[in-house]
Each structure stands twice: as structure tokens, then as C-alpha cells.
mmCIF file of the C-alpha atoms, coordinates in Angstrom:
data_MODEL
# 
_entry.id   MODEL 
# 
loop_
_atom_site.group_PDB 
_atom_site.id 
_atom_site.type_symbol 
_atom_site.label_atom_id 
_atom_site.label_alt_id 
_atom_site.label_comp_id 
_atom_site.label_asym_id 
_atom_site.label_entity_id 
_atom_site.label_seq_id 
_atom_site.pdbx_PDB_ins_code 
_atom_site.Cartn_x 
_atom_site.Cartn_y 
_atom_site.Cartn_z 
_atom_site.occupancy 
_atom_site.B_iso_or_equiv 
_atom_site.pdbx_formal_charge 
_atom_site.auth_seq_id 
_atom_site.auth_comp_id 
_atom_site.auth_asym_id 
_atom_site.auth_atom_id 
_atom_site.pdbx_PDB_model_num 
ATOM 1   C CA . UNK A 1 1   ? -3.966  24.961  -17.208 1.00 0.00 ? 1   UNK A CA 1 
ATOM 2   C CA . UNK A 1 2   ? -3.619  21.547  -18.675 1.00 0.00 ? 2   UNK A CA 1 
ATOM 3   C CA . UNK A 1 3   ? -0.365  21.406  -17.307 1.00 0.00 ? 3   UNK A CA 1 
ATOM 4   C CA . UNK A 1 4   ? -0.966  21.894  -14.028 1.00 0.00 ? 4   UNK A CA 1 
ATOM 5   C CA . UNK A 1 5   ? -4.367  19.687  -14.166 1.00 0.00 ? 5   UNK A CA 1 
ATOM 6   C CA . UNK A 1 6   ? -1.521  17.414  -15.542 1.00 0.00 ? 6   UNK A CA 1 
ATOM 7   C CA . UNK A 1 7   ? 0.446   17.308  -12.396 1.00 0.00 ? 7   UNK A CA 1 
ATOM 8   C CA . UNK A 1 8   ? -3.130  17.427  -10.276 1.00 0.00 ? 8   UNK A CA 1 
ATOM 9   C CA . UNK A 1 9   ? -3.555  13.782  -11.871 1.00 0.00 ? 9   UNK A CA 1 
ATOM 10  C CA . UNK A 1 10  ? -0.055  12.315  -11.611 1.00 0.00 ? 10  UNK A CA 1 
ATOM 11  C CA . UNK A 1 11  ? -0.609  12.835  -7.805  1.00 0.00 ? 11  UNK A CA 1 
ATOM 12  C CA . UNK A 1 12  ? -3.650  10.856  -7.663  1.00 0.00 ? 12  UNK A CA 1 
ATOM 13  C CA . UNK A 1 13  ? -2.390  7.953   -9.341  1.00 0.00 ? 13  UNK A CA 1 
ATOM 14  C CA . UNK A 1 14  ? 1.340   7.463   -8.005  1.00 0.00 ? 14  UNK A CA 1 
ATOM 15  C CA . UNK A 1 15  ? 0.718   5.411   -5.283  1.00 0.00 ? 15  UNK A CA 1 
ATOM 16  C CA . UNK A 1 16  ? -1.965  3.550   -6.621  1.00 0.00 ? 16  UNK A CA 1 
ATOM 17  C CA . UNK A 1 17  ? -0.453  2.801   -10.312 1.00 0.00 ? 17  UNK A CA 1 
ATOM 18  C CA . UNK A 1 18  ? 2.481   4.783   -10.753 1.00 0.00 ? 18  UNK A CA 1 
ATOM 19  C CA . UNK A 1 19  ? 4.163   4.544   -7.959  1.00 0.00 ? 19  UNK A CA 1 
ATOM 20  C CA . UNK A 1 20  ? 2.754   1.594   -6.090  1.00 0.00 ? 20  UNK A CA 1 
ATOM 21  C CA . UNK A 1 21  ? 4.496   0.477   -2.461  1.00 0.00 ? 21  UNK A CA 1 
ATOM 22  C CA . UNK A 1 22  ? 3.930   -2.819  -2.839  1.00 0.00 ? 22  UNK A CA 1 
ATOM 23  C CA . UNK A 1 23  ? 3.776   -3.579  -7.080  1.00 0.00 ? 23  UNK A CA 1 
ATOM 24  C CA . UNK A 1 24  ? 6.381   -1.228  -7.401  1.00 0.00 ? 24  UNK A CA 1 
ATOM 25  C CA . UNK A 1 25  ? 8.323   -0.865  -4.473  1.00 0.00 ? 25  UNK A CA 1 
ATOM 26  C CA . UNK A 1 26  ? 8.316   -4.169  -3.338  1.00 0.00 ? 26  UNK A CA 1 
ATOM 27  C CA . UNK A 1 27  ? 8.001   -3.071  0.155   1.00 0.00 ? 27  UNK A CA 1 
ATOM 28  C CA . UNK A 1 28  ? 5.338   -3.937  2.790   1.00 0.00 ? 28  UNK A CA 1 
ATOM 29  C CA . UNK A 1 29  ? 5.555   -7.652  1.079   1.00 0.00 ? 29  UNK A CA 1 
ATOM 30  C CA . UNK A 1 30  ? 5.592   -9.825  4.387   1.00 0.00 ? 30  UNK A CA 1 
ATOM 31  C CA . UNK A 1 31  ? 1.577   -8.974  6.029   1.00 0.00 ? 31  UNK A CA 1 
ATOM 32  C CA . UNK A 1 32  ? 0.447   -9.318  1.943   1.00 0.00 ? 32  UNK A CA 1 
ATOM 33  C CA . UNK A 1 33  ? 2.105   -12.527 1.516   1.00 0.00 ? 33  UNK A CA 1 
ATOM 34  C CA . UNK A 1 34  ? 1.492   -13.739 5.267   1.00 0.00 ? 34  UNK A CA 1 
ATOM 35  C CA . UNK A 1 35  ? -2.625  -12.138 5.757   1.00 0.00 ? 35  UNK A CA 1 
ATOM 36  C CA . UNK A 1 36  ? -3.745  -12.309 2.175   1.00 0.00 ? 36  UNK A CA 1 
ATOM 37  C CA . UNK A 1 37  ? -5.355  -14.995 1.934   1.00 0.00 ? 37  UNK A CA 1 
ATOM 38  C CA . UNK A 1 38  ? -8.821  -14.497 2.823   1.00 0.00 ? 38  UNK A CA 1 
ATOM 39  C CA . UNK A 1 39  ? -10.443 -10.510 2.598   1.00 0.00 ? 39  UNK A CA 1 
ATOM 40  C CA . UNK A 1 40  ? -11.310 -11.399 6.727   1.00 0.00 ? 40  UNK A CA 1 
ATOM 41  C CA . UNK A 1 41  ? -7.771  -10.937 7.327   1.00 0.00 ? 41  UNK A CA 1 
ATOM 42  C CA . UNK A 1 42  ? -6.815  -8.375  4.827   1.00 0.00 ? 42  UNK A CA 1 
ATOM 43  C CA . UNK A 1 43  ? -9.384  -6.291  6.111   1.00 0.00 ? 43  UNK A CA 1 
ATOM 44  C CA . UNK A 1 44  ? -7.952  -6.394  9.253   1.00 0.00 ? 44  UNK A CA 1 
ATOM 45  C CA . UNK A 1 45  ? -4.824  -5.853  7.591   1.00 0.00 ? 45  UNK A CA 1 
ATOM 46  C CA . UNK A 1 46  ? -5.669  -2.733  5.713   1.00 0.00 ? 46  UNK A CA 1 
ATOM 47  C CA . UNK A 1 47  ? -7.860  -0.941  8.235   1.00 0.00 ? 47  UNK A CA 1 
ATOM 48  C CA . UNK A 1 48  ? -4.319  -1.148  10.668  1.00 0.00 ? 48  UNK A CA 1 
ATOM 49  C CA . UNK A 1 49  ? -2.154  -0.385  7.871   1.00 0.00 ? 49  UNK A CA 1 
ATOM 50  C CA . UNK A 1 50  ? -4.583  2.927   6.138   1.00 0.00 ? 50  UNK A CA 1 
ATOM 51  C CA . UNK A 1 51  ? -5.447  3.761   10.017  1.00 0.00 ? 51  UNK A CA 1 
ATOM 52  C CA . UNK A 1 52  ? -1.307  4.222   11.045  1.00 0.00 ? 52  UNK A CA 1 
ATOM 53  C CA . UNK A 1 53  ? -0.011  5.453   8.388   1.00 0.00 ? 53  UNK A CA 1 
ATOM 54  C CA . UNK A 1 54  ? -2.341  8.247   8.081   1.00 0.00 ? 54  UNK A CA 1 
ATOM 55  C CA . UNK A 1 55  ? -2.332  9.398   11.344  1.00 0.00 ? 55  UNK A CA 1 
ATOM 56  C CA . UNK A 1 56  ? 1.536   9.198   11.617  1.00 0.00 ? 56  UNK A CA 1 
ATOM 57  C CA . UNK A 1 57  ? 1.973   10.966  8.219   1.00 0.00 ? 57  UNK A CA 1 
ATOM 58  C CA . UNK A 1 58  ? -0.132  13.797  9.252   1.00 0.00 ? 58  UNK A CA 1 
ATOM 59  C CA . UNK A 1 59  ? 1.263   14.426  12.508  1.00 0.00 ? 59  UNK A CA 1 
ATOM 60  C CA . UNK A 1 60  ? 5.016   14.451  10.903  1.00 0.00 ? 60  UNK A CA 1 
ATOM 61  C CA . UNK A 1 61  ? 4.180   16.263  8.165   1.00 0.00 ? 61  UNK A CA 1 
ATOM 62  C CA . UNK A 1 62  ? 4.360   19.501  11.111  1.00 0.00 ? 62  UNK A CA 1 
ATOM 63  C CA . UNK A 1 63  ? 8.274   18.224  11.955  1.00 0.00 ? 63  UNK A CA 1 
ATOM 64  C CA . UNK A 1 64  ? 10.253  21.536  10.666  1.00 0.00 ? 64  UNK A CA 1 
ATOM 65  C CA . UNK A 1 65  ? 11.765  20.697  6.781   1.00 0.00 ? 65  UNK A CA 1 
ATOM 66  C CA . UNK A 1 66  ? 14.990  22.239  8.158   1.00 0.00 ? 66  UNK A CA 1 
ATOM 67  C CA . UNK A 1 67  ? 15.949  19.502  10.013  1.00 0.00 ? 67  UNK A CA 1 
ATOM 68  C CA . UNK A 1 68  ? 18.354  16.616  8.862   1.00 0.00 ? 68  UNK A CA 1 
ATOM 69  C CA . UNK A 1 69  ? 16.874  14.267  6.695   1.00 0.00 ? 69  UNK A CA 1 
ATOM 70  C CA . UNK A 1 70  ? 18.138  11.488  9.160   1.00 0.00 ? 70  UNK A CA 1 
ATOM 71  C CA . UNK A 1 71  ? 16.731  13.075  12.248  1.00 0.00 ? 71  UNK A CA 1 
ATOM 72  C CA . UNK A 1 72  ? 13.144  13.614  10.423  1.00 0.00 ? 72  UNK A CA 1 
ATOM 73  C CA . UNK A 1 73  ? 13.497  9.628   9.573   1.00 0.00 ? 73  UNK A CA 1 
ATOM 74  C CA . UNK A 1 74  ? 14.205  9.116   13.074  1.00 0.00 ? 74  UNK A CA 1 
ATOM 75  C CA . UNK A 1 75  ? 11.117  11.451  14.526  1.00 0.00 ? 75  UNK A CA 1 
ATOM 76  C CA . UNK A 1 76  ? 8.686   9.826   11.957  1.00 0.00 ? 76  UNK A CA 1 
ATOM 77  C CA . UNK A 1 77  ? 9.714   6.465   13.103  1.00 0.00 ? 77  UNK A CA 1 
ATOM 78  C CA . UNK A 1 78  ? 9.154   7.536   16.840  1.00 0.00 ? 78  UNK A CA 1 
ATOM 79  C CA . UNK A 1 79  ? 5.255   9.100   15.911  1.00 0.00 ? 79  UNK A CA 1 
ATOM 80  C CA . UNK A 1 80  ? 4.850   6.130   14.221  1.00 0.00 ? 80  UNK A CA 1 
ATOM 81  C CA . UNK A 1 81  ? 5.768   4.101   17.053  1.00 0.00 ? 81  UNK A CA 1 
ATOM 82  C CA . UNK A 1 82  ? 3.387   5.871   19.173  1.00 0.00 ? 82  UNK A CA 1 
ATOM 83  C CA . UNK A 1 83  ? 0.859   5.428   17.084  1.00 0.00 ? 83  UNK A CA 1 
ATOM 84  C CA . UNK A 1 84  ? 0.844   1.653   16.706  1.00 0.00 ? 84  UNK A CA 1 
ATOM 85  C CA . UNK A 1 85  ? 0.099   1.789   20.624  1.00 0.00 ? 85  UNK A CA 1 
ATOM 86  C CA . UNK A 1 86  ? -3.336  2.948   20.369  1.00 0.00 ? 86  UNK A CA 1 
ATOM 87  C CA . UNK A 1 87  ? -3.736  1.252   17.269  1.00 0.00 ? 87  UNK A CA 1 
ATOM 88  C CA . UNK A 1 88  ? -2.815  -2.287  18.235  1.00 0.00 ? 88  UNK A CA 1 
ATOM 89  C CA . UNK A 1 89  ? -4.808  -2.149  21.731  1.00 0.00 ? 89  UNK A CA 1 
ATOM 90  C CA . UNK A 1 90  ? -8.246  -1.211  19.315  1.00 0.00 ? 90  UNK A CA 1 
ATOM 91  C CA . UNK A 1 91  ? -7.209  -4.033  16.876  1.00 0.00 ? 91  UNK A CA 1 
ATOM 92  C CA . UNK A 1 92  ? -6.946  -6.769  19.924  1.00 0.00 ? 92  UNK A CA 1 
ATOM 93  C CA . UNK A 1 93  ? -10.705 -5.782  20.450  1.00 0.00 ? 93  UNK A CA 1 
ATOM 94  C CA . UNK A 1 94  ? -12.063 -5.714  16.853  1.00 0.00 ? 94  UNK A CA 1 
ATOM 95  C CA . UNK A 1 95  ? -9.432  -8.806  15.292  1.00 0.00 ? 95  UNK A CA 1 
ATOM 96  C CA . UNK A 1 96  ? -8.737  -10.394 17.886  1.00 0.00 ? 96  UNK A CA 1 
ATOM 97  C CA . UNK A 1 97  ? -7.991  -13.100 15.563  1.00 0.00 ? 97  UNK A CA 1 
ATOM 98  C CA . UNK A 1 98  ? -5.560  -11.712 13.188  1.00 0.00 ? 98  UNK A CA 1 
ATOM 99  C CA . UNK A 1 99  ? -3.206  -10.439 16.239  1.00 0.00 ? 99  UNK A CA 1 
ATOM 100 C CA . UNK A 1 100 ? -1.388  -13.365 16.475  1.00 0.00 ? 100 UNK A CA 1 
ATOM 101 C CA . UNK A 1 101 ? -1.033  -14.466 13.061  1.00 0.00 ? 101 UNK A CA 1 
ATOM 102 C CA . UNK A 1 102 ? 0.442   -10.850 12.360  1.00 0.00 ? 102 UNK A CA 1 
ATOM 103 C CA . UNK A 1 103 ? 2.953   -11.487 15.013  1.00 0.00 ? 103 UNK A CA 1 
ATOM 104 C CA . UNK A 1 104 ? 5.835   -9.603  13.987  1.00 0.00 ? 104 UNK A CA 1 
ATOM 105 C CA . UNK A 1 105 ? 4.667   -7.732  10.850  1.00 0.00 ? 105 UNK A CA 1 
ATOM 106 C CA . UNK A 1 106 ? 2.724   -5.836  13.220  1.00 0.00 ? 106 UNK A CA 1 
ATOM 107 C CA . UNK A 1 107 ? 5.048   -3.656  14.229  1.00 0.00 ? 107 UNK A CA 1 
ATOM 108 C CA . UNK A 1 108 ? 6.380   -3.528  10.980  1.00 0.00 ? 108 UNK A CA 1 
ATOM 109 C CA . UNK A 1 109 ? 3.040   -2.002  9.989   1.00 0.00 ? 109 UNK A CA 1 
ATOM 110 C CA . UNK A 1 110 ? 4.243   1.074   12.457  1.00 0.00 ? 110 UNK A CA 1 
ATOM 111 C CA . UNK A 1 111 ? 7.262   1.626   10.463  1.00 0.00 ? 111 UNK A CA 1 
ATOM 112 C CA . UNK A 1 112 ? 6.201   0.858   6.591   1.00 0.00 ? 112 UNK A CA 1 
ATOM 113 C CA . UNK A 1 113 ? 8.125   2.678   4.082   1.00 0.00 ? 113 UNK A CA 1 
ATOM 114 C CA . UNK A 1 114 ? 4.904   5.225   3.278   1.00 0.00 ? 114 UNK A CA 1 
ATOM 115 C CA . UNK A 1 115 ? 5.799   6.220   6.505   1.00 0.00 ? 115 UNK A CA 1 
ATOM 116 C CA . UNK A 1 116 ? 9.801   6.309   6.696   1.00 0.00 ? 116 UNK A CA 1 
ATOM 117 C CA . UNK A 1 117 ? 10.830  7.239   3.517   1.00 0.00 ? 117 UNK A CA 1 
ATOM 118 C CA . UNK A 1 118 ? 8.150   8.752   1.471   1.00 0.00 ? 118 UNK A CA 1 
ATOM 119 C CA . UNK A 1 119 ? 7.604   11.341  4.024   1.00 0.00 ? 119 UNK A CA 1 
ATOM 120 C CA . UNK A 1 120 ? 11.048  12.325  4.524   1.00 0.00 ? 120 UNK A CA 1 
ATOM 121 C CA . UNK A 1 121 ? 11.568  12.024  -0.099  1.00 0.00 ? 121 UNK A CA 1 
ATOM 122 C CA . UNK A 1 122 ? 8.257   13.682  -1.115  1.00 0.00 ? 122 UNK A CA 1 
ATOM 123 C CA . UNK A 1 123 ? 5.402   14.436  1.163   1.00 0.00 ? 123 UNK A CA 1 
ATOM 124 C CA . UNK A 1 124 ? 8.163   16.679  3.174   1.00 0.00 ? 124 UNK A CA 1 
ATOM 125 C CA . UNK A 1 125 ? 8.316   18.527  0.495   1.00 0.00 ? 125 UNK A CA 1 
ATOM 126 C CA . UNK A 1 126 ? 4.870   19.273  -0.524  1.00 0.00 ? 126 UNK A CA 1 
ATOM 127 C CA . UNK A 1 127 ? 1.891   21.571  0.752   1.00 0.00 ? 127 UNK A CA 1 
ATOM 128 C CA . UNK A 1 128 ? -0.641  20.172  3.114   1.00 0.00 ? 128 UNK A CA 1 
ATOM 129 C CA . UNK A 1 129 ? -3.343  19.782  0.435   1.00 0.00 ? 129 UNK A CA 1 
ATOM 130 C CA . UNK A 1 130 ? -1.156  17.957  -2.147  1.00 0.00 ? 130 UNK A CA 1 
ATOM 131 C CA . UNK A 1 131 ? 0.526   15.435  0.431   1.00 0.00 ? 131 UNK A CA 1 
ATOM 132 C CA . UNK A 1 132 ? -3.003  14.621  2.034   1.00 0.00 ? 132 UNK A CA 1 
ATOM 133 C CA . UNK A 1 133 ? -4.113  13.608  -1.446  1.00 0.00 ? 133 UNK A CA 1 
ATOM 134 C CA . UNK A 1 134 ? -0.528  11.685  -2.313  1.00 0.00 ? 134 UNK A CA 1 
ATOM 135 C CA . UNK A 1 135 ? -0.851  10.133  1.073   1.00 0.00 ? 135 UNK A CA 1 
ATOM 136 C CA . UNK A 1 136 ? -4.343  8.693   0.276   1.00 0.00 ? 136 UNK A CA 1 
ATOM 137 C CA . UNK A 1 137 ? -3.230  7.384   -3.164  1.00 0.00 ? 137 UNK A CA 1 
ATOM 138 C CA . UNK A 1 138 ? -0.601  5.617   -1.373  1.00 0.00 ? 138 UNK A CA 1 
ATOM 139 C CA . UNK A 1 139 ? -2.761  4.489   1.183   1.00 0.00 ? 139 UNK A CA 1 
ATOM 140 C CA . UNK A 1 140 ? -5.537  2.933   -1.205  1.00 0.00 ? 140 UNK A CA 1 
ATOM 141 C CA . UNK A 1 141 ? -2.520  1.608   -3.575  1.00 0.00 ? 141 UNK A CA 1 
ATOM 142 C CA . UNK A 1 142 ? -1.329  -0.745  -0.562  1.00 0.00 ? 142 UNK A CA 1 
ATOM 143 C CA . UNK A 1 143 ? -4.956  -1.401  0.427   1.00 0.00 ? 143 UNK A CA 1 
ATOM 144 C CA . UNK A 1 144 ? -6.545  -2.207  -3.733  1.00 0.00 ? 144 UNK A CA 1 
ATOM 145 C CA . UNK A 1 145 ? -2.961  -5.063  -3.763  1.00 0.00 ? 145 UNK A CA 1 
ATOM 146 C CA . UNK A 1 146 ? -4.099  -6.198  -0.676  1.00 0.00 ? 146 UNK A CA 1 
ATOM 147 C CA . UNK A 1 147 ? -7.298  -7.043  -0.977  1.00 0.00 ? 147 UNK A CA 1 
ATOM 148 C CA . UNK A 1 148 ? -7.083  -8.149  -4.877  1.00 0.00 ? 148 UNK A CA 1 
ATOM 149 C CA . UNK A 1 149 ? -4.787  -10.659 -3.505  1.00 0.00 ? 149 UNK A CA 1 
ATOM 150 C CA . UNK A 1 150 ? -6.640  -11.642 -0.262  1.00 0.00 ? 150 UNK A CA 1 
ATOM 151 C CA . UNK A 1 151 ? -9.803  -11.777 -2.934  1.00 0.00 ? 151 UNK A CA 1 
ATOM 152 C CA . UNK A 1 152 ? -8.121  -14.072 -5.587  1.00 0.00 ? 152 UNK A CA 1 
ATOM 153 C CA . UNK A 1 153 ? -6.133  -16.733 -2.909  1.00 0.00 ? 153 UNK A CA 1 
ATOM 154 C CA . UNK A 1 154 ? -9.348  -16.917 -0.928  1.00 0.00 ? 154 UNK A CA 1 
ATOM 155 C CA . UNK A 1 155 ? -11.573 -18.362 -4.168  1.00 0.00 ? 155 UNK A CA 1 
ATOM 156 C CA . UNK A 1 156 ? -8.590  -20.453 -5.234  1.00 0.00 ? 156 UNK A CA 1 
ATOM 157 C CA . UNK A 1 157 ? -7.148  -22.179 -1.928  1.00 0.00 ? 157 UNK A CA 1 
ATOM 158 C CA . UNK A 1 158 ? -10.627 -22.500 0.046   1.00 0.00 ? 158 UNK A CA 1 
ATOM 159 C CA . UNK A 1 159 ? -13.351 -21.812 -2.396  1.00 0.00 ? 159 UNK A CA 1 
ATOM 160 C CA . UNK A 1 160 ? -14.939 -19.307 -0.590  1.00 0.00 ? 160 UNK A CA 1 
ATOM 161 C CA . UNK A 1 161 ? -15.227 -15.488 -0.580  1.00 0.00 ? 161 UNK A CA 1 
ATOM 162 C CA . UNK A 1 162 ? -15.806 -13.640 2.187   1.00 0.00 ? 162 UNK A CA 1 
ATOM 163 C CA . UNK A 1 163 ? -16.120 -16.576 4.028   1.00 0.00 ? 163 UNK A CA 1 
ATOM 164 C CA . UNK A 1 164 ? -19.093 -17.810 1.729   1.00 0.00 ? 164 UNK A CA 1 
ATOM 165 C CA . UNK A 1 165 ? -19.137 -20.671 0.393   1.00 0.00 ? 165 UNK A CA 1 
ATOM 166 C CA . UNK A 1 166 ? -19.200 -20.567 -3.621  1.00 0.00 ? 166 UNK A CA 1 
ATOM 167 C CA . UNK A 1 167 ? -19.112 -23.019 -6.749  1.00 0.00 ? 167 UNK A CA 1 
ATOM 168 C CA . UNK A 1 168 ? -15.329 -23.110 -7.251  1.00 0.00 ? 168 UNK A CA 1 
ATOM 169 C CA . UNK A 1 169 ? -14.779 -25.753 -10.399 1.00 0.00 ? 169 UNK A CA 1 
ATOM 170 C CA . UNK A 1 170 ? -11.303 -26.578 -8.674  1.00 0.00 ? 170 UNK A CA 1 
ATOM 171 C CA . UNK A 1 171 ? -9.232  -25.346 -6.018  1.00 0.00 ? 171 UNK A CA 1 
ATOM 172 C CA . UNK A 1 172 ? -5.191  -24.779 -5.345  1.00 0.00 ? 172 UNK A CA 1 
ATOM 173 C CA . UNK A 1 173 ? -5.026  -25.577 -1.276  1.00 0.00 ? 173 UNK A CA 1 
ATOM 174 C CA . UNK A 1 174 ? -0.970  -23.946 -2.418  1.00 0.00 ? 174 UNK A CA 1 
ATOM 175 C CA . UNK A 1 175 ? -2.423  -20.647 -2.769  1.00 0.00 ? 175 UNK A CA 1 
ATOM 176 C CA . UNK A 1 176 ? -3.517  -20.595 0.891   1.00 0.00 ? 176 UNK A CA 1 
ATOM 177 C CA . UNK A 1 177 ? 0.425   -20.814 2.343   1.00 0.00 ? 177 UNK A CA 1 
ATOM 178 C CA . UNK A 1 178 ? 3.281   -18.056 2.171   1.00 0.00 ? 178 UNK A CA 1 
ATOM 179 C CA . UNK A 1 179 ? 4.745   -19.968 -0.488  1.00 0.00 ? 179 UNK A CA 1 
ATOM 180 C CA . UNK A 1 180 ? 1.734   -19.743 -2.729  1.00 0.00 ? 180 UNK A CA 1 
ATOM 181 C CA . UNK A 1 181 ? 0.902   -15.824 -1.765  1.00 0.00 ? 181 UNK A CA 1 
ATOM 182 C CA . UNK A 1 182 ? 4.811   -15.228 -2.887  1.00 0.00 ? 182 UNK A CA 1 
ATOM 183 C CA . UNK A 1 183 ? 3.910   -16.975 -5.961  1.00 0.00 ? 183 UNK A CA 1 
ATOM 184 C CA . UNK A 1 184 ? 0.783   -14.821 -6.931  1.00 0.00 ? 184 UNK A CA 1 
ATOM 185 C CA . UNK A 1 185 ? 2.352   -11.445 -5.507  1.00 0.00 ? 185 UNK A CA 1 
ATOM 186 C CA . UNK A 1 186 ? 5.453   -12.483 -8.283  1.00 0.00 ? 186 UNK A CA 1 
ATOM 187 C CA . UNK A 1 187 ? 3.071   -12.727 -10.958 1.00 0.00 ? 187 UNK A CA 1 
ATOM 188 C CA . UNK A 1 188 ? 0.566   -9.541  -9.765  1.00 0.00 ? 188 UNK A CA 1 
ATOM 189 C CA . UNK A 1 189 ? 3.751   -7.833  -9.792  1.00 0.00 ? 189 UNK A CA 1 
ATOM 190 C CA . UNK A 1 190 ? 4.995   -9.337  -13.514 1.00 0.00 ? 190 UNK A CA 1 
ATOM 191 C CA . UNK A 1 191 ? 1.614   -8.144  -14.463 1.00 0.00 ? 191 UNK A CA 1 
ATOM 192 C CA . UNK A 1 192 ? 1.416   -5.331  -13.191 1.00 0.00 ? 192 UNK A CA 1 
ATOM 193 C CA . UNK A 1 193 ? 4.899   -3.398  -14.123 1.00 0.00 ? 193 UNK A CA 1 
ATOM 194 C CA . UNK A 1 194 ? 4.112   -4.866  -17.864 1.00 0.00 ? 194 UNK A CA 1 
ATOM 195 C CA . UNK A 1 195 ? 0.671   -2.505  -18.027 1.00 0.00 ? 195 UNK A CA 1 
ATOM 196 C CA . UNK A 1 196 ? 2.659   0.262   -16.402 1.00 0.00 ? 196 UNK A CA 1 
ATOM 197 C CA . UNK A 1 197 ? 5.377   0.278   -19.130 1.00 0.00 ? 197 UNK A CA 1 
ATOM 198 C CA . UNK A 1 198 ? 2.704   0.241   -22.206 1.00 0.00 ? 198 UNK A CA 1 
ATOM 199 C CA . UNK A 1 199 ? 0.643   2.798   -20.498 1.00 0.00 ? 199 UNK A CA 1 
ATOM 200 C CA . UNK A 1 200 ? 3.484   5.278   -19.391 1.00 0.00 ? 200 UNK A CA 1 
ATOM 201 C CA . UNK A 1 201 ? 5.285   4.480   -22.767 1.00 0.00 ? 201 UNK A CA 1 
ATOM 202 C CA . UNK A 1 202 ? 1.781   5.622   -24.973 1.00 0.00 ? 202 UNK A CA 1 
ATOM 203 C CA . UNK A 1 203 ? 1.625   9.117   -22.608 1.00 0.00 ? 203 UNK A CA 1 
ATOM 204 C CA . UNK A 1 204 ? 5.164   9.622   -23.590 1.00 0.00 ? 204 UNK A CA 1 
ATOM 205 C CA . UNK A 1 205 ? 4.178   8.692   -27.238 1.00 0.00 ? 205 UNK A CA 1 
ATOM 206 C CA . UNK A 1 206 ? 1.400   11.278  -26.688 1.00 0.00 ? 206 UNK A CA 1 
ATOM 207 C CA . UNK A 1 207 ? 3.576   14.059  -25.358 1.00 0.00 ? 207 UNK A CA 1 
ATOM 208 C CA . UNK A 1 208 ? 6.418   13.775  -27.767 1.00 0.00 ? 208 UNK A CA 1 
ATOM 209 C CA . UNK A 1 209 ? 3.651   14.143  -30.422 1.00 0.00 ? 209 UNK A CA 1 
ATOM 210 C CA . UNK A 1 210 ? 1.750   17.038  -28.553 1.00 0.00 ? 210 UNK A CA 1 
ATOM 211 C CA . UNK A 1 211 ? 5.222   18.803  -28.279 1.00 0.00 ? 211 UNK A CA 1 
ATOM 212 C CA . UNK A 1 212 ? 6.205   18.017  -31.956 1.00 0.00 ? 212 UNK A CA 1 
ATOM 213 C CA . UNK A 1 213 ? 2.980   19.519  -32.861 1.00 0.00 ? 213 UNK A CA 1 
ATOM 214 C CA . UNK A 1 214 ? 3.338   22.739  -31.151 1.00 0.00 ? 214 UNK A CA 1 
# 
């Protein structure tokens, strides 16, 4: 039982800690390091991003697992592509502002690597139940980097959050360019891998003793 409750957890926390597309990964970079600069835009950013990939993970996850792992690729990447359709004509209404600064990470959005590869590695390979629940950690592991980072360069280069103005002792107008949100990302992603390794490296500590013991 404490095995399997175990295993239960592990899938709730590999895309958001253990496993995490964009700390981890280092994939999906460009719309964090091009949007995240102010939560306006990385809300747009991760309502597009949460709203595709979901929808185009859940409608591949029916593609038979006997098929090529190359021709699954390719099917995901055409449902995805579908989906973005829909998806960009409802952004155009709701950001209407964020469109164009997207530009070409839109599409890239359509075909993120939650999409491409982790269905074809692992959510292939699982049951419904346990890839829906992956899929959200995944999901909310993108969206918690984006907004984190949208949240922190916001206060720094502008001295506002949310748009609101707020009593910022001083500012870093750097942290509001690509160059700046590469800068940050680098060191979220320093500090980041450096909490993984002393967490992951105690539960090992813990298991070696827990097996020593029995």
C-alpha cells in the first residue's frame, strides 16, 4: 500500500517539481522569456498554453499504442495543429493584445514538447486516470514557472503587479527585455535543480535506510 501510494505521489509532482518542462527540460523557454514579464501577459500565456495542450493530449491519448512511435508523433502534432485553430481565433477576442507580441511562439504553443514527446514517452503508456493526472501536473508545472517569473520581472522592471502600482524601493528596467527574462529563467533554473538534488538525494537517503531496516 505505501508503495503504490508511493507511485500515486511521484505522478503528481513530476511535472511540477520532478520533472518540470521548463526548469527541467528546458523546453517551452521562448513565450517564458518573451511574455513573462508582467502576469497580464502570462496569463494570456498560460490559459493558451494549459487550454491546447489539454485538449490535444486527451484527444491523442485514443491514437492506437500499436502504431509507430514516429507516426503517433506525427498524428499528435496534426491534433495539435487543429487545435491551435480554435484556440487562437478565441485568444484574438479575449488578448487581443498579446497576439502579436506572441508572434511566432504561438504556434509553437500548438506543438510544445508536453504535447510531442511526453505523449508519445509516457502518457502513451499509461491508463486514462493516471495520464489525466500526469498531464495536469505538467500543465500547472509550465503554468506555476510562468507566472513566478511574469510575477517577479513585473515588480522589478516596472514596479507594478498586476498592473498596480506598488512601493518598489528600486527597479531593474533590464528585467523587462528578453535579455533580462533569460537572465532570471538561468538563475530560477540554477535554483531550482539545486532544491531538486537535496530533496531527491534525502528520499533516497530515506529509502536506502527504510530498506536497510527491513
Amino acid at each position: 500500500m505505501k508503495e503504490s501510494s508511493k507511485k500515486g505521489k511521484i505522478h503528481l509532482s513530476d511535472g511540477i517539481f520532478r520533472d518540470n518542462t521548463v526548469l527541467s527540460s528546458l523546453m517551452v523557454i521562448s513565450p517564458v522569456i518573451v511574455c513573462g514579464d508582467t502576469l497580464v501577459n502570462a496569463t494570456a500565456v498560460v490559459c493558451i498554453f494549459s487550454l491546447i495542450t489539454f485538449v490535444s493530449v486527451v484527444i491523442a491519448s485514443f491514437i492506437p499504442k500499436r502504431l509507430p512511435y514516429c507516426l503517433r508523433a506525427i498524428l499528435c502534432a496534426v491534433i495539435s495543429s487543429l487545435v491551435y485553430v480554435p484556440v487562437r481565433i478565441s485568444a484574438q477576442e479575449f488578448y487581443p493584445e498579446i497576439i502579436p507580441r506572441l508572434g511566432i511562439y504561438f504556434p509553437l504553443l500548438a506543438l510544445n514538447s508536453v504535447i510531442i514527446l511526453q505523449t508519445g514517452a509516457k502518457f502513451s503508456k499509461m491508463k486514462k486516470s493516471g495520464m489525466l493526472v500526469s498531464l495536469l501536473s505538467y500543465i500547472v508545472g509550465f503554468d506555476l514557472v510562468m507566472i513566478v517569473t511574469a510575477f517577479v520581472r513585473e515588480l522589478l522592471a516596472y514596479g507594478t503587479i498586476d498592473s498596480r502600482v506598488v512601493n518598489a524601493d528600486f527597479l531593474v528596467s533590464g528585467m523587462g527585455t528578453s535579455f533580462g527574462g533569460f537572465i532570471f529563467l538561468g538563475l530560477l533554473c540554477g535554483l531550482y535543480r539545486k532544491i531538486r538534488k537535496s530533496v531527491t538525494h534525502g528520499e533516497d537517503s530515506e529509502g536506502e535506510e527504510n530498506v536497510s531496516c527491513d
